[in-house]
N, C-alpha and C positions, 0 to 999 in steps of 0.2 A: 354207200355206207353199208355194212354189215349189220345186221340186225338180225337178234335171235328173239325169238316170240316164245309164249311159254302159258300154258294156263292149269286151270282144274275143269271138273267138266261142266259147270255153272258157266263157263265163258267159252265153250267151244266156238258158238256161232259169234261173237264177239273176234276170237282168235281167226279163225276162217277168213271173216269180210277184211279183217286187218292184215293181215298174210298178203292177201289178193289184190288189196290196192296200194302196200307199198312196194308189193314187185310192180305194179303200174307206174308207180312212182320213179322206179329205174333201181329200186336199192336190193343189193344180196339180204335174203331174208331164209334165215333157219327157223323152222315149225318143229320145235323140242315135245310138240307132243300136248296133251293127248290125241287120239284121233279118231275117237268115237266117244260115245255120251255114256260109256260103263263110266262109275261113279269113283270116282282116282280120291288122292292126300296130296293139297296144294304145296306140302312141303318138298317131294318129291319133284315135283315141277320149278318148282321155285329156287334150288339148289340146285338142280342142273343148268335153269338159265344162270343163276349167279357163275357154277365154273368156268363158261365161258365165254364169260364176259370179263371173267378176273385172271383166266389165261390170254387173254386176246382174241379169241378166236371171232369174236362178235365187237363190234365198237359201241354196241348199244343193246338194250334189253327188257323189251316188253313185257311186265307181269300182267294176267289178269287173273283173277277170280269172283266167287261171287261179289264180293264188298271192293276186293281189292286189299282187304288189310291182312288177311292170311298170308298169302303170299309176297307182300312188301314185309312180312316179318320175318319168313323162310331166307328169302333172299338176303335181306341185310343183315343175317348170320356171316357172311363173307364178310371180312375185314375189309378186301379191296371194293369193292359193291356197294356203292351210294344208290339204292333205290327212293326214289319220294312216292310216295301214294299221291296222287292228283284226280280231280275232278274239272278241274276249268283250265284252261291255257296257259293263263296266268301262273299260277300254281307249275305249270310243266315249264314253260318258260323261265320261272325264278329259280327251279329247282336247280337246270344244266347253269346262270346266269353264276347266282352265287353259291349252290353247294357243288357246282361239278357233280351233278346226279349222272352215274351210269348206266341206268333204268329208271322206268318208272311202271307202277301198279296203278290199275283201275280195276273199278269194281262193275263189272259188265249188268248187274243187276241194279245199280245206280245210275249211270249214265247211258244214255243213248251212243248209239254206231258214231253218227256224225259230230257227236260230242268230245269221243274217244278220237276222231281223227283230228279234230282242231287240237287236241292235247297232243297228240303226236307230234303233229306239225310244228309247234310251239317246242316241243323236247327237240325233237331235230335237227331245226334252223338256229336257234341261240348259243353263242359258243358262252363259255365259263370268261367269266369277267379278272379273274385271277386277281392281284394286288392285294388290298386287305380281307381278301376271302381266301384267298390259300391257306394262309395260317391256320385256318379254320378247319377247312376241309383236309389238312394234314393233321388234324388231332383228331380225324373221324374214324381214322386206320390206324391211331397209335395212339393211345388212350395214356400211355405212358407221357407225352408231349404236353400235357397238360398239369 
């Protein structure tokens, strides 16, 4: 899978160990940056992973920051861009199940490394359950639809 990663500098080391073990994992993984601990704007981060995840170029889209909620805010400025903010698996699993999440945000100063990989793992492996969630998830890109 393609995956593009993305943070502010609160989540560098977070972004890094995550980088690192989903190329382990076997998956194309883009590092949008930053890449040093000078002091960045989560929005700037956050709108770059959203492009390209809403041109294609990425099939998935890691935000992190400090909380996690700056940057699931930046990002889901894109109409096509369902990010969830997540903390537990559950939560990243339900997100892809029924909203079709194209990303998800965590907040590196909230959750642990190995906490953030279960979350991962959990976004990754669940396909979008479609039928009475589509509806749904077609009025999240067209406000009009409603």
């Amino acid at each position: 899978m393609r995956i593009a990663i993305a943070s502010d500098h609160a989540a560098l080391d977070m972004k890094a160990a995550l980088y690192e073990w989903l190329i382990e994992q076997g998956h194309e993984v883009a590092d949008l940056g930053p890449y040093d601990g000078e002091g960045v704007d989560y929005p700037d981060y956050g709108y770059k992973l959203a492009s390209v995840v809403a041109d294609g170029t990425a099939d998935r889209g890691i935000a992190l920051c400090g909380s996690g909620i700056g940057i699931s805010i930046a990002v889901n400025r894109n109409p096509v861009v369902r990010c969830a903010l997540v903390s537990e698996p559950l939560s990243a699993g339900l997100a892809r199940e029924h909203n079709d999440a194209n990303c998800i945000a965590m907040g590196a100063r909230l959750i642990g490394i190995e906490m953030a990989k279960a979350c991962v793992t959990a976004f990754l492996s669940t396909d979008f359950a479609g039928g009475r969630h589509q509806r749904r998830v077609d009025k999240l890109s067209s406000p009009a639809l409603s």
